[in-house]
C-alpha positions in Angstrom: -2.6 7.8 29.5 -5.9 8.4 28.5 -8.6 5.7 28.1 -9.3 5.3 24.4 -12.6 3.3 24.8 -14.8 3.6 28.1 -16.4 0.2 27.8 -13.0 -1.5 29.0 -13.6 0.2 32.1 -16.3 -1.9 33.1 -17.0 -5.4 33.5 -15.9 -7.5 30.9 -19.2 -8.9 29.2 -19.7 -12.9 29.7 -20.0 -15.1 26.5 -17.6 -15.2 23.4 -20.4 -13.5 21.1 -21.0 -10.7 24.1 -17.1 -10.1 23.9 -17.1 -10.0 20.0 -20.0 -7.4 20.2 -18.1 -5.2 23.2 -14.6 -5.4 20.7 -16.3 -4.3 17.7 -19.4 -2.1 19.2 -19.1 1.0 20.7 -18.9 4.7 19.2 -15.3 5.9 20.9 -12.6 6.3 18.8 -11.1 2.9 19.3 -14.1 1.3 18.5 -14.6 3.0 15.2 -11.3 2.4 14.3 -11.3 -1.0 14.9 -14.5 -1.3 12.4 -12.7 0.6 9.8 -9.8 -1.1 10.3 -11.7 -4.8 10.4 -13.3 -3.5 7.0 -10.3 -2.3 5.2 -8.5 -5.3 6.1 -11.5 -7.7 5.1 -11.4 -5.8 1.2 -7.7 -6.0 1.3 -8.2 -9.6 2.4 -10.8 -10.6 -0.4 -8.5 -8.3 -3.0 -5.4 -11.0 -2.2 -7.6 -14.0 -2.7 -8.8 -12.7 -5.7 -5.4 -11.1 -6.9 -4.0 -14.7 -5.6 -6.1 -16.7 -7.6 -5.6 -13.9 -10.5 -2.1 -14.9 -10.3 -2.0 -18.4 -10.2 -4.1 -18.5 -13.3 -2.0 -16.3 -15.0 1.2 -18.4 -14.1 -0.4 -21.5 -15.0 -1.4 -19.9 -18.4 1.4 -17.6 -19.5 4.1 -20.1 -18.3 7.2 -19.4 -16.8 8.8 -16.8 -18.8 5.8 -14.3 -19.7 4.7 -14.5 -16.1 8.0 -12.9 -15.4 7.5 -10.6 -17.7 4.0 -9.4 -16.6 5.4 -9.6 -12.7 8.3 -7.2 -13.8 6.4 -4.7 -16.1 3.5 -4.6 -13.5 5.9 -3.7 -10.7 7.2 -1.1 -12.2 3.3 0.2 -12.6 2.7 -0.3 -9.2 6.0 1.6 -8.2 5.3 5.0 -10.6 2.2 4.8 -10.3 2.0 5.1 -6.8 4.5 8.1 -6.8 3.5 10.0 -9.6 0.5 11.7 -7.1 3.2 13.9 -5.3 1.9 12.1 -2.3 -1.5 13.5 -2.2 -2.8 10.2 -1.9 -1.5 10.1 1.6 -1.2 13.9 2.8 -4.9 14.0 1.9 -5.3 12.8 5.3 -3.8 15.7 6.7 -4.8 18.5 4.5 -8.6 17.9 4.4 -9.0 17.2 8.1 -7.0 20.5 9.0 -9.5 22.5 6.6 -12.0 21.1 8.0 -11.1 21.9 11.5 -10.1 25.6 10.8 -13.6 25.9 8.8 -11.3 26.4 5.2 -14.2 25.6 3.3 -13.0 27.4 0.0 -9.7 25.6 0.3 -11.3 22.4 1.1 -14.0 22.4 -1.7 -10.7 23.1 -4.0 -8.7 20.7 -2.7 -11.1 17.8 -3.6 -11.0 19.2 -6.9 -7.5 20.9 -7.7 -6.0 17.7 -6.4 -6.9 15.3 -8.7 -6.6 17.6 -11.9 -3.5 18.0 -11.1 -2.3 14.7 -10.2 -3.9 13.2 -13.6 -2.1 15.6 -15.8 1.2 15.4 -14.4 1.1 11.8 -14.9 -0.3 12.1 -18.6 2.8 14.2 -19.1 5.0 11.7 -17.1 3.7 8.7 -18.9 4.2 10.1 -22.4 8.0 10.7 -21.3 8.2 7.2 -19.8 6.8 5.9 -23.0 9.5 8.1 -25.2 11.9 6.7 -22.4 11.7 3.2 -23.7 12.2 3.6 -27.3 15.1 5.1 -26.9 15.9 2.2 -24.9 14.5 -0.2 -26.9 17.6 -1.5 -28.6 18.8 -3.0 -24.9 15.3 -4.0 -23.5 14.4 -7.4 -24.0 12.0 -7.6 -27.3 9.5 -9.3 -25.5 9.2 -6.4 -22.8 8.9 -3.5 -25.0 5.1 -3.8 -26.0 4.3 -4.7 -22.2 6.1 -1.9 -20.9 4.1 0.8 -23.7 1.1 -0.6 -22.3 1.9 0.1 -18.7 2.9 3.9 -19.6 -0.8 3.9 -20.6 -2.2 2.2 -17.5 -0.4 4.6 -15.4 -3.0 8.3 -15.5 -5.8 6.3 -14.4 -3.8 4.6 -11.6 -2.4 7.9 -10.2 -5.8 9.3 -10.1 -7.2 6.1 -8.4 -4.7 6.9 -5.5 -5.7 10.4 -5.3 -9.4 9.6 -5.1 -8.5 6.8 -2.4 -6.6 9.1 -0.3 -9.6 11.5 -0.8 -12.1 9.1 0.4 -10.4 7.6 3.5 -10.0 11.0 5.1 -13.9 11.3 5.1 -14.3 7.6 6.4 -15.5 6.1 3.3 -13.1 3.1 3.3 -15.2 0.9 1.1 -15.5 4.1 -1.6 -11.6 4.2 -1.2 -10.4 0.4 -1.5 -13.1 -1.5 -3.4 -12.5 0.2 -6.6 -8.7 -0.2 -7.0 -8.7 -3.5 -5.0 -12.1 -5.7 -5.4 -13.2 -3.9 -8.8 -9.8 -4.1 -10.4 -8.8 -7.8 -9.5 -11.7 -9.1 -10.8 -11.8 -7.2 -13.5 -8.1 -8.6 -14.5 -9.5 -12.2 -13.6 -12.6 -12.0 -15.7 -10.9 -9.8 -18.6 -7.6 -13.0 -18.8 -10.1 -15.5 -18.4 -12.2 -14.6 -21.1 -9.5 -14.3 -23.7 -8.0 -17.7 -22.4 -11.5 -18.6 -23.1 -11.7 -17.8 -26.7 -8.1 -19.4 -27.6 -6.0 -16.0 -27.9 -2.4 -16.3 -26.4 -2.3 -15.3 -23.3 1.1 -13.4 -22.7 2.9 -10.8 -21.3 1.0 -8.5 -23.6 -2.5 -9.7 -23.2 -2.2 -9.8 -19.5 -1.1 -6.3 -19.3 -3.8 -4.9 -22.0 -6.4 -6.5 -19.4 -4.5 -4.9 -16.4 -4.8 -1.7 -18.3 -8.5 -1.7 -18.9 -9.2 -3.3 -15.8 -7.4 0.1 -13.9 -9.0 2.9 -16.1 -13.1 0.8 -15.2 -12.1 0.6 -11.4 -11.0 4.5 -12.3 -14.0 5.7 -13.8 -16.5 4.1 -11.6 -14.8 5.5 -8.7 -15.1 9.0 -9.7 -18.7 8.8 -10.5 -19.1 7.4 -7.4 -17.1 9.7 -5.3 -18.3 12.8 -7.2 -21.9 12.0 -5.5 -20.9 11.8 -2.5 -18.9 14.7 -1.8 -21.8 17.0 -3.6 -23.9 15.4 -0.7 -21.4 16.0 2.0 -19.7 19.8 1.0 -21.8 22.8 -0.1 -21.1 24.0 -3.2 -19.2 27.0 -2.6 -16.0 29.2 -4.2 -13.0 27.4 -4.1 -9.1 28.6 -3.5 -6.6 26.5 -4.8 -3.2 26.4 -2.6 -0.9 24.4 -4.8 2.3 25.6 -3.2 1.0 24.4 0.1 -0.4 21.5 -1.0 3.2 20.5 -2.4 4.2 22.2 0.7 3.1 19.1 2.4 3.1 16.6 -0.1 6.6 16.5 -1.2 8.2 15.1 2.1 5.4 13.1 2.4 6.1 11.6 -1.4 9.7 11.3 -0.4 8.6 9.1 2.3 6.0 7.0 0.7 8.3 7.0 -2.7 11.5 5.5 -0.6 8.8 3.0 1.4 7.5 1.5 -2.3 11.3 1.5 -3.1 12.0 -1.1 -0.4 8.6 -3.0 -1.2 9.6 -3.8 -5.6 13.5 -2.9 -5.1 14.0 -7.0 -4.2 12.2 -8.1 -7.1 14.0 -5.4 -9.9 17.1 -5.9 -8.7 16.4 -9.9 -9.4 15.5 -9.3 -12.5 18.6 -7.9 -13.6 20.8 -11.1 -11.9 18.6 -14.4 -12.6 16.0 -15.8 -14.5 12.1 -14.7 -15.0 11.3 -18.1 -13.7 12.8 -17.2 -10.9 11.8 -13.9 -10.3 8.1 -15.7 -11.2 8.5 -17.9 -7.6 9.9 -15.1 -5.6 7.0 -12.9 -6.4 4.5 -16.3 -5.3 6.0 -16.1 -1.8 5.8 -12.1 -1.4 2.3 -12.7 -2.5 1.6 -15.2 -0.6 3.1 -12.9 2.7 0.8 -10.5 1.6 -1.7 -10.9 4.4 1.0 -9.3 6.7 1.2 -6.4 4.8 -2.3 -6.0 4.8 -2.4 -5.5 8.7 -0.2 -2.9 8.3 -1.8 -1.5 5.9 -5.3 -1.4 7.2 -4.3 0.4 10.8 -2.2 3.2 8.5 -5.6 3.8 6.3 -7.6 4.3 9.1 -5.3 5.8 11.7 -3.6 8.5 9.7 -6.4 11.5 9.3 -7.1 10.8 13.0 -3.6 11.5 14.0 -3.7 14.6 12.0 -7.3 15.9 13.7 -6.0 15.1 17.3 -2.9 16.9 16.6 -4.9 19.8 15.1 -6.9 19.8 18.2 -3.7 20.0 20.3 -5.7 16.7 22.4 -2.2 15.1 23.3 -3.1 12.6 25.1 -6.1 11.2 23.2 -3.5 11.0 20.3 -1.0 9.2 22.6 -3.9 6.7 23.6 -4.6 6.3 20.0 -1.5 5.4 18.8 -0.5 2.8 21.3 -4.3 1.5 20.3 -3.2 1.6 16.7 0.6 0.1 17.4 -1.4 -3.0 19.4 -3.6 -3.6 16.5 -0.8 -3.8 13.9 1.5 -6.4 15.9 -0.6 -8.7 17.3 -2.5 -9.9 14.5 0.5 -9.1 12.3 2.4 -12.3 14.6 -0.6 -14.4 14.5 -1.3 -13.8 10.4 2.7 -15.0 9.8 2.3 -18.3 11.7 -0.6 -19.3 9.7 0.9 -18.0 6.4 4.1 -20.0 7.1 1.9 -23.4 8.3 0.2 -23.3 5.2 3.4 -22.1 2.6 3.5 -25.1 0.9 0.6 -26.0 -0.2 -0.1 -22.5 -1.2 2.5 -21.8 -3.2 1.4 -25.1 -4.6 -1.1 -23.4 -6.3 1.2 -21.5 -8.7 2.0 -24.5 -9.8 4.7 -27.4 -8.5 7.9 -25.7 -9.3 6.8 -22.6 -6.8 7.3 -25.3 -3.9 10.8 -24.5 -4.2 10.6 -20.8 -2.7 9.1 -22.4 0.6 11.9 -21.6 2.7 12.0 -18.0 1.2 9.3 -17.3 3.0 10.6 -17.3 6.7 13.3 -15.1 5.6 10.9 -12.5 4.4 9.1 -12.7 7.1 11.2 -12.1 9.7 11.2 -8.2 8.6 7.7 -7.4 7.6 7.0 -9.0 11.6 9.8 -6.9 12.9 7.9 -4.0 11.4 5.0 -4.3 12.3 5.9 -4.1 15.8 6.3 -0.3 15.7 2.7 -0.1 13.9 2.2 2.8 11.6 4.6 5.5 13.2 5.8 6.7 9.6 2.2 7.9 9.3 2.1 9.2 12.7 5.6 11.3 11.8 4.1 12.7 8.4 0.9 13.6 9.7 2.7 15.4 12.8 4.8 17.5 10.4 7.7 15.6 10.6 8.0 14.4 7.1 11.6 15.1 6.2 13.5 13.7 9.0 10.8 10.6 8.0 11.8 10.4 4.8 15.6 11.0 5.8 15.5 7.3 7.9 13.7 5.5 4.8 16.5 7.1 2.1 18.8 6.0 4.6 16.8 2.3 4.8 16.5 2.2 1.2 20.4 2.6 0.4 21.3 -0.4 2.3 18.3 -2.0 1.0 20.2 -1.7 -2.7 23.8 -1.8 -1.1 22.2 -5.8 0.6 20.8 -6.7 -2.4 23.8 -6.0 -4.8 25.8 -8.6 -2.3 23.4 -10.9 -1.9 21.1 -11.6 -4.9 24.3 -12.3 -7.5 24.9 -15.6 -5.7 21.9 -16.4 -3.7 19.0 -15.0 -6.1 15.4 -14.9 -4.0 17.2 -15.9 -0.4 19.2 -12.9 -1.2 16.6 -10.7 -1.9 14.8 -11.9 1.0 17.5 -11.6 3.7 18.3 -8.3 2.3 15.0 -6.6 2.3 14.4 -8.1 6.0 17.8 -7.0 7.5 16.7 -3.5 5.7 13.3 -3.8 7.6 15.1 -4.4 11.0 17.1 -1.2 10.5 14.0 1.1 9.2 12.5 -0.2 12.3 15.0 0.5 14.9 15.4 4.1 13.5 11.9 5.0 13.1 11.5 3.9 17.0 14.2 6.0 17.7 13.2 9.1 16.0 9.9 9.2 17.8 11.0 8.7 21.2 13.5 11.9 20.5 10.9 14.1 19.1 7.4 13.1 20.6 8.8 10.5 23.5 6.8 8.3 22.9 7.3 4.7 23.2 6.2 3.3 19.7 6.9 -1.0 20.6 4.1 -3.3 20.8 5.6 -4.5 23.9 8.2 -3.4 26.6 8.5 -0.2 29.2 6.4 3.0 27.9 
């Protein structure tokens, strides 16, 4: 196994503050990681306070019912929009790195721009269909919904394209171009916007919230691009470009199958409540997912930093600095991921507190949803590890597969036990993604994905 960092090798230095230094110093690999990591997970850290405290303004001032309205219309933004990009968002960190490698330079320069042409205007198209989609539909949707849900179809170009340009971003190592935007920018944008019209007496419901969603999406958007724009003028020559579209989707489709199953399992809980109990409680069962959030996050952070890397080493055909890397990246998901859940869950109640004093009652929610997204993160980020590796289908086979019973446990369970239901499903589902994603890679790459145990 190689040695992903060669300052472990010596002494370790004395002193807390020398030992903080040696973890996050160095130039290797790990060390660099572990930055970009740290920093993706200290935006995504400062984006769930702010989307936290965005959330427990908006529950305290939209009440019960609206709150559930926003929380279900905003889900289903979250869900399309983070599907409509093909998956470009995420094979972005394998196609750009493997241009780069091979010295594509024409296919490169027309990557970074045929990408996110295409993304936005499929998803113009898509939203005006969506939008057509729910007047037809109108006459069964819940009155109060309608406008909400027309205002999402809007929101949903600019959010596409946000993915597209965030996917573009990480693979050159420009974390803070990638996640402050969508996930600093936008929240408090969305706090500012809602607190300014609470401010000046309008009502505050479903509909406002979602207007200020809206705009808050297509700034973050905008500023982004300029942003991005400059940089890669700096970083690529201008040059001719070749646009490989059919490869592009080559790659992208399995890889959107994956990440489209994987957002699935993530909103599936809270849609399928909708449809079997109240928007009160659907309001409380979306408090404790937020409030679990920080997990995620972990997860999250390694995947955003680890995933172009897997690709280059791969590319390189450097199999054993890619097998140090992941067991690096597999460590650095678990461990934090345990130690995050035991403070989360010390401090549930008086967090969910904050929502407001009815939210107290999804408390016990909370150690039934954690149970999965810990018994997930013990495998770290192997489904980026399988996409990048060019095993996307059999990938997205095992989360199709995870995301049936995911529906077939919440059907059973969320009729009679609304948001334990929901819970226990999801985590059961979890358990089972887990245990075949572990499998999967020790067949094809034998590698030994668990934080712990034999390798």
């Amino acid at each position: 196994m190689a040695v992903m960092d060669p300052q472990s090798a010596t002494a370790s230095p004395a002193g807390p503050i020398a030992r903080l230094r040696a973890l996050l110093g160095g130039s290797s690999e790990a060390s660099v990681t572990r930055r970009l990591a740290g920093t993706i997970f200290i935006i995504r850290a400062v984006s769930a306070a702010l989307a936290y405290f965005a959330q427990i303004l908006l529950a305290r001032w939209m009440g019960g019912s609206d709150y559930g309205i926003y929380v279900y219309v905003w889900t289903w933004v979250l869900l399309l929009g983070s599907m409509m990009d093909f998956g470009i968002a995420v094979s972005a960190q394998k196609i750009i790195p493997e241009h780069r490698t091979r010295g594509e330079h024409a296919l490169l320069r027309g990557f970074l721009s045929g990408s996110r042409w295409m993304t936005f205007a499929v998803s113009a198209v898509a939203s005006l269909l969506l939008a057509g989609l729910v007047k037809v539909l109108s006459p069964w949707i819940d009155a109060n919904t309608i406008v909400p849900l027309y205002v999402g179809c809007l929101t949903l170009p600019a959010f596409v394209l946000a993915n597209t340009q965030d996917g573009i971003a990480r693979s050159h190592d420009w974390m803070r171009l990638g996640l402050i935007p969508q996930f600093i920018a936008r929240q408090s944008l969305i706090v500012g916007l809602t607190a300014g019209a609470f401010a000046l007496g309008f009502d505050l419901g479903a509909t406002a919230a979602m207007l200020a969603s809206a705009a808050a999406v297509w700034i973050a958007m905008i500023g982004q691009m300029i942003v991005l724009n400059r940089r890669l003028g700096r970083h690529v020559e201008p040059g001719p470009r070749a646009y490989d579209f059919r490869g592009w989707l080559a790659v992208s489709l399995p890889i959107l199958m994956v990440e489209g199953f994987y957002l699935l399992l993530s909103y599936t809980d809270i849609l399928l409540l909708q449809q079997f109990r109240s928007s009160e409680e659907v309001g409380v069962y979306f408090a404790v997912v937020k409030t679990l959030a920080l997990v995620s996050f972990i997860h999250y952070a390694m995947a955003a930093t680890t995933a172009h890397r897997f690709a280059e080493y791969h590319a390189l055909g450097d199999k054993a600095r890619l097998a140090a890397y992941v067991t690096h990246a597999i460590q650095w998901t678990f461990w934090p991921s345990l130690a995050a859940t035991i403070v989360l869950l010390a401090l549930g109640k008086p967090l969910l507190w904050l929502f407001g004093p009815t939210f107290v009652a999804g408390y016990d929610i909370m150690f039934i949803a954690a149970v999965g997204l810990l018994v997930r993160s013990a495998i770290g980020p192997v489904e980026r590890l399988l996409n990048m590796l060019g095993h996307q289908h059999i990938c997205a086979l095992a989360y199709g597969l995870t995301f049936v019973l995911n529906v077939a446990l919440c059907l059973m369970l969320v009729p009679r036990y609304g948001g334990h239901g929901a819970a226990a499903a999801t985590s059961m589902a979890l358990a089972f993604e887990t245990a075949l994603l572990f499998w999967i890679v020790r067949k094809r790459l034998g590698m030994h994905v668990l934080a712990f145990g034999k390798r």
